[in-house]
C-alpha positions in Angstrom: 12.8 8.1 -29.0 12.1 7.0 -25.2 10.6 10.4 -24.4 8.1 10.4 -27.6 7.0 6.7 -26.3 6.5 8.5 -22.7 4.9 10.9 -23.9 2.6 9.2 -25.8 1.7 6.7 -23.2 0.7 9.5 -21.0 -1.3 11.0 -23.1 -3.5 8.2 -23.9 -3.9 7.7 -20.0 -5.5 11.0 -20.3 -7.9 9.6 -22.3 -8.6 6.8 -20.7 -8.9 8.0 -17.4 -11.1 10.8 -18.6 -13.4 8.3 -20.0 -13.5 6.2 -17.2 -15.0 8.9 -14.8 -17.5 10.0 -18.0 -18.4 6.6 -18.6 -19.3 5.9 -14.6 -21.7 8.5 -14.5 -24.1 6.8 -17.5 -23.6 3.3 -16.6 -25.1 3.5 -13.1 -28.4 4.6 -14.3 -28.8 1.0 -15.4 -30.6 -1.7 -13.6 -28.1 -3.9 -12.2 -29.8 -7.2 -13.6 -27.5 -6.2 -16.7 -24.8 -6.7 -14.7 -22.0 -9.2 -16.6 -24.4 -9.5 -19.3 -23.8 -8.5 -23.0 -27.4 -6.6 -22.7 -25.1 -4.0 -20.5 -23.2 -2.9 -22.9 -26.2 -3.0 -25.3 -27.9 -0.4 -23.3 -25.0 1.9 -23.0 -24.5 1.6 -26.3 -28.1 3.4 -26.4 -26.5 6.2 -24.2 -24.7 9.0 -26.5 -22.9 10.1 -23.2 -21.8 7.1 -22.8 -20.5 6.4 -26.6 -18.6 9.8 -26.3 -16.9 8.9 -23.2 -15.8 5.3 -24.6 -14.9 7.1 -28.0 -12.8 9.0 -25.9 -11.2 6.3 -24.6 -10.5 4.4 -27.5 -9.0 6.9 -28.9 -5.9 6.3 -26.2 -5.5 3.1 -28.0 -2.9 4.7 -30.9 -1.8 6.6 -28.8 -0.9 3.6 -26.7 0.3 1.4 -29.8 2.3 4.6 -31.2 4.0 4.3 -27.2 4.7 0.5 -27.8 6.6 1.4 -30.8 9.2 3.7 -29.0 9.7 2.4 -25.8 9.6 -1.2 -23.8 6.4 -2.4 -22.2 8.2 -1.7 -18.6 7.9 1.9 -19.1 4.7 2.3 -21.2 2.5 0.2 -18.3 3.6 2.8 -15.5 2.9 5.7 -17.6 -0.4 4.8 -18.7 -1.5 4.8 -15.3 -0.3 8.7 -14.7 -3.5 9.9 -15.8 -5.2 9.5 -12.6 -3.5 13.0 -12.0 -6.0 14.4 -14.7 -8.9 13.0 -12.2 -7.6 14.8 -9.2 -7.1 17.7 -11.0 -10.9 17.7 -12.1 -11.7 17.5 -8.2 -9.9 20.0 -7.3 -10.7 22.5 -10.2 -14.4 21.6 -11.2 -15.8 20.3 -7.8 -14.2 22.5 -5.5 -11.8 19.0 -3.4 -8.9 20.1 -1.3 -5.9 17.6 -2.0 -4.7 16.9 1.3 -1.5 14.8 2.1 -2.8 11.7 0.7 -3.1 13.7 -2.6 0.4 15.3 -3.0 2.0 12.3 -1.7 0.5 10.2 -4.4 1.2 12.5 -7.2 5.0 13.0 -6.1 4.8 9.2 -6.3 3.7 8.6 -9.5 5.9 11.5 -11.0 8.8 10.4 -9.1 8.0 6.0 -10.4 7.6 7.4 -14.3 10.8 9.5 -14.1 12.7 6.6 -12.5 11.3 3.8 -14.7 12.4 6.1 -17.9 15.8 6.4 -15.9 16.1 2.6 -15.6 14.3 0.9 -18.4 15.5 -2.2 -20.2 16.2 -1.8 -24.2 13.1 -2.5 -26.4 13.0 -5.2 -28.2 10.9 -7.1 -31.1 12.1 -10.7 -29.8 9.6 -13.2 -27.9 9.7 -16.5 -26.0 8.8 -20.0 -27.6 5.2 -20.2 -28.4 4.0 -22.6 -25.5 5.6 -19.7 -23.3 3.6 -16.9 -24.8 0.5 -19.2 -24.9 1.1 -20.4 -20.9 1.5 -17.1 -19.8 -1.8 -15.5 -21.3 -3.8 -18.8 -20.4 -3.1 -17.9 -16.9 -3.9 -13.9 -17.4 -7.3 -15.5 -19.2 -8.2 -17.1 -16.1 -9.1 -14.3 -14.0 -10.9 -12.5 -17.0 -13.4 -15.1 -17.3 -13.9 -16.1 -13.6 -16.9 -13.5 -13.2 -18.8 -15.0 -16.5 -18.6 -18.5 -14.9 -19.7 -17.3 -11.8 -22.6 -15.3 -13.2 -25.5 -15.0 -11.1 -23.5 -15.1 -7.6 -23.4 -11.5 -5.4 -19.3 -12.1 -5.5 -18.8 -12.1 -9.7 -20.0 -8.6 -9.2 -17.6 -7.4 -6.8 -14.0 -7.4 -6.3 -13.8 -10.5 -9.1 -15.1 -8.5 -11.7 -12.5 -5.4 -10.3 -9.7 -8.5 -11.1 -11.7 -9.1 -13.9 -11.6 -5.9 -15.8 -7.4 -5.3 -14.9 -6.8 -8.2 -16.3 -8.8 -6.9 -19.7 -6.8 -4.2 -19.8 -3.4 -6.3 -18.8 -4.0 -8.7 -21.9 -5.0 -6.0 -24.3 -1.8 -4.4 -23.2 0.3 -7.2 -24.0 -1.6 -8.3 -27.2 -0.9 -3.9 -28.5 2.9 -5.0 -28.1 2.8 -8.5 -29.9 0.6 -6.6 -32.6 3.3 -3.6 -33.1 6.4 -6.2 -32.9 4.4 -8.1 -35.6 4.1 -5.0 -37.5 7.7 -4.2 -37.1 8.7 -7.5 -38.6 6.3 -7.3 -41.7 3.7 -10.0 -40.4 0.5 -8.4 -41.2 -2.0 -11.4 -40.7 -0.5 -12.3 -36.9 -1.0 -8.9 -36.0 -4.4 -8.7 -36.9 -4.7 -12.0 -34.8 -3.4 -10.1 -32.4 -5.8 -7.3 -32.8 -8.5 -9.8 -32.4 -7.7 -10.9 -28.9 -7.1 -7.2 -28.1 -10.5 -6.0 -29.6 -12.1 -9.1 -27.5 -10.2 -8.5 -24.5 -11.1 -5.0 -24.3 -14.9 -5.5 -24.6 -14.3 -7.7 -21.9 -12.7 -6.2 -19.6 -14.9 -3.1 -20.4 -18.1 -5.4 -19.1 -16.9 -6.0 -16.2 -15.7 -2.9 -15.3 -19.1 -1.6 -15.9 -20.8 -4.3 -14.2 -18.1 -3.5 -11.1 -19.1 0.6 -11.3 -22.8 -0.4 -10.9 -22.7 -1.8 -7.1 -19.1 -0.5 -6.1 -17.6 3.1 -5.5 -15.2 4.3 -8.2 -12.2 4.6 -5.0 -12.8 0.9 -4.6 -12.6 -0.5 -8.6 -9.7 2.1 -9.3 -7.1 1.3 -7.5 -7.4 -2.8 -7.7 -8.0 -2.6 -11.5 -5.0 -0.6 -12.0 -3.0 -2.2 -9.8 -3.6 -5.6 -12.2 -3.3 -3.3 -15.2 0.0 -2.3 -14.3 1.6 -5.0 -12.5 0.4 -8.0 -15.0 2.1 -7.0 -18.2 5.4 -5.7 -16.2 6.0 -9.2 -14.7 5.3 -10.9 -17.8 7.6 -8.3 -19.7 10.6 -10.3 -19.5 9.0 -14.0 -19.9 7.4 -12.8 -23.4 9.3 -10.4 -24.3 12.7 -10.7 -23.0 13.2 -7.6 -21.5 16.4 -8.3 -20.2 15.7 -6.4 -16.8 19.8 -7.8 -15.6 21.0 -5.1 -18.0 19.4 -2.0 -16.1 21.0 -0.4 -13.0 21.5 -2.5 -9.4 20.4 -5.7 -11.8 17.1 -4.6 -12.3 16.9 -3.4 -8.4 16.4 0.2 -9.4 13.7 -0.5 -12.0 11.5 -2.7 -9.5 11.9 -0.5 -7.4 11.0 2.8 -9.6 8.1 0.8 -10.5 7.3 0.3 -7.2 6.8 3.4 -6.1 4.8 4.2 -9.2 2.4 1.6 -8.3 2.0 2.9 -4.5 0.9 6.4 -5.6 -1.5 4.8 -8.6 -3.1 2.7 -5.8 -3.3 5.8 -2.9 -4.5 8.0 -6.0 -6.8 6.4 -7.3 -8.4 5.8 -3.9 -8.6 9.1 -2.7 -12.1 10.7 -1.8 -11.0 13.5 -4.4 -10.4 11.2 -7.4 -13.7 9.5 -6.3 -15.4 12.7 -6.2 -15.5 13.6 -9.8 -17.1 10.5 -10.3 -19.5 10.5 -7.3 -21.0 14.2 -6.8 -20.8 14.9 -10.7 -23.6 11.5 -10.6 -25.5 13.0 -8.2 -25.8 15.5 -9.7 -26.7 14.4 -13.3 
């Protein structure tokens, strides 16, 4: 049942990476005083482009949920960053980029990270830590989310906070998809559509401010950052929230750190390669 949770996971990255780069191109045609402001998203939502690349997107999120029911959160965060490959590939095929070293390294990265994390990854379980726990934990993911709204107004809110900003979204909405599904598991239909809540408010969030961060900054600069959180957030928390019990896995958890690891390396030297960018940038300059 691991593989079908693989599987899916990767196949909602798809998604969501595909949106991402269809999304950029509509969202820098406007004005930046929209920038962190609800009025942002109230323009796009004017764009049909721009709905069709975020209906694409959202429809990862089963996929994603249907992931979280098969395998543990330590495998399905690595995963559903393996769909920067699809990016590259659109370089390379529709714009004519030559992957260079940078390129094959990072993709040998990633494939090697995934393959290793499915090797090494911890049992899934439904269980969770005490309440204050789960509570203390996402307080401290929340922080970062809001920063940019209570910055509003300053050059820097725009910039690499709003890059933290948007990771962070995703991280929560990550973690809230697996409380929901455990909730689901166990029968307790009004908690997960608490959960659901905090997903469907996370996710607009972190969706502003990745918009607001596309405006002023190159897709090869919010990419790699905003995965990085993505991926590395929910993993670490993993075992707090959901005791993953990472002692159980080979070399005591060595091999899966280090699996992941490696993952993370060729997500981040992927995701900023002039290739990846490129489907974003000349397909813009184009439009």
């Amino acid at each position: 049942m691991l593989v079908v949770g693989i599987v899916c996971a990767v196949g909602a990255s798809c998604l969501y990476n595909t949106s991402i780069a269809l999304q950029a191109l509509q969202v820098r045609d406007v004005h930046h005083e929209h920038s962190l402001k609800p009025s942002l998203l109230g323009k796009l939502l004017q764009n049909k482009r721009w709905l069709g690349a975020t209906a694409l997107g959202l429809a990862g999120w089963p996929l994603e949920i249907v992931a979280l029911l098969f395998a543990p959160l330590t495998v399905v965060q690595p995963c559903l960053a393996s769909g920067l490959i699809v990016l590259l590939w659109l370089g390379v095929r529709k714009l004519g980029e030559t992957p260079g070293k940078r390129e094959y390294l990072s993709v040998a990265a990633i494939t090697a990270g995934v393959i290793g994390v499915a090797w090494a990854a911890p049992d899934r379980t439904t269980e969770h830590a005490a309440t204050w726990a789960i509570a203390l934990s996402l307080g401290i993911v929340a922080i970062p989310i809001v920063l940019p709204y209570l910055l509003r107004g300053r050059a820097v809110a725009a910039g690499m906070i709003a890059v933290i900003s948007a990771g962070c979204g995703y991280a929560w909405t990550a973690i809230a998809s697996k409380l929901l599904t455990d909730e689901l598991s166990e029968g307790a239909l009004l908690i997960a559509v608490a959960w659901l809540a905090t997903a469907v408010l996370s996710e607009a969030l972190a969706l502003l401010s990745e918009m607001s961060a596309l405006q002023k900054r190159p897709a090869t600069h919010v990419a790699p950052v905003m995965f990085a959180f993505q991926v590395l957030v929910p993993v670490i928390l993993a075992p707090l929230i959901f005791m993953e019990k990472w002692s159980t896995t080979p070399l005591d958890g060595g091999a899966l750190v280090f699996f992941m690891l490696v993952a993370l390396a060729g997500v981040i030297l992927l995701a900023g390669s002039k290739a990846v960018g490129a489907v974003i940038d000349t397909a813009h300059s184009n439009d």
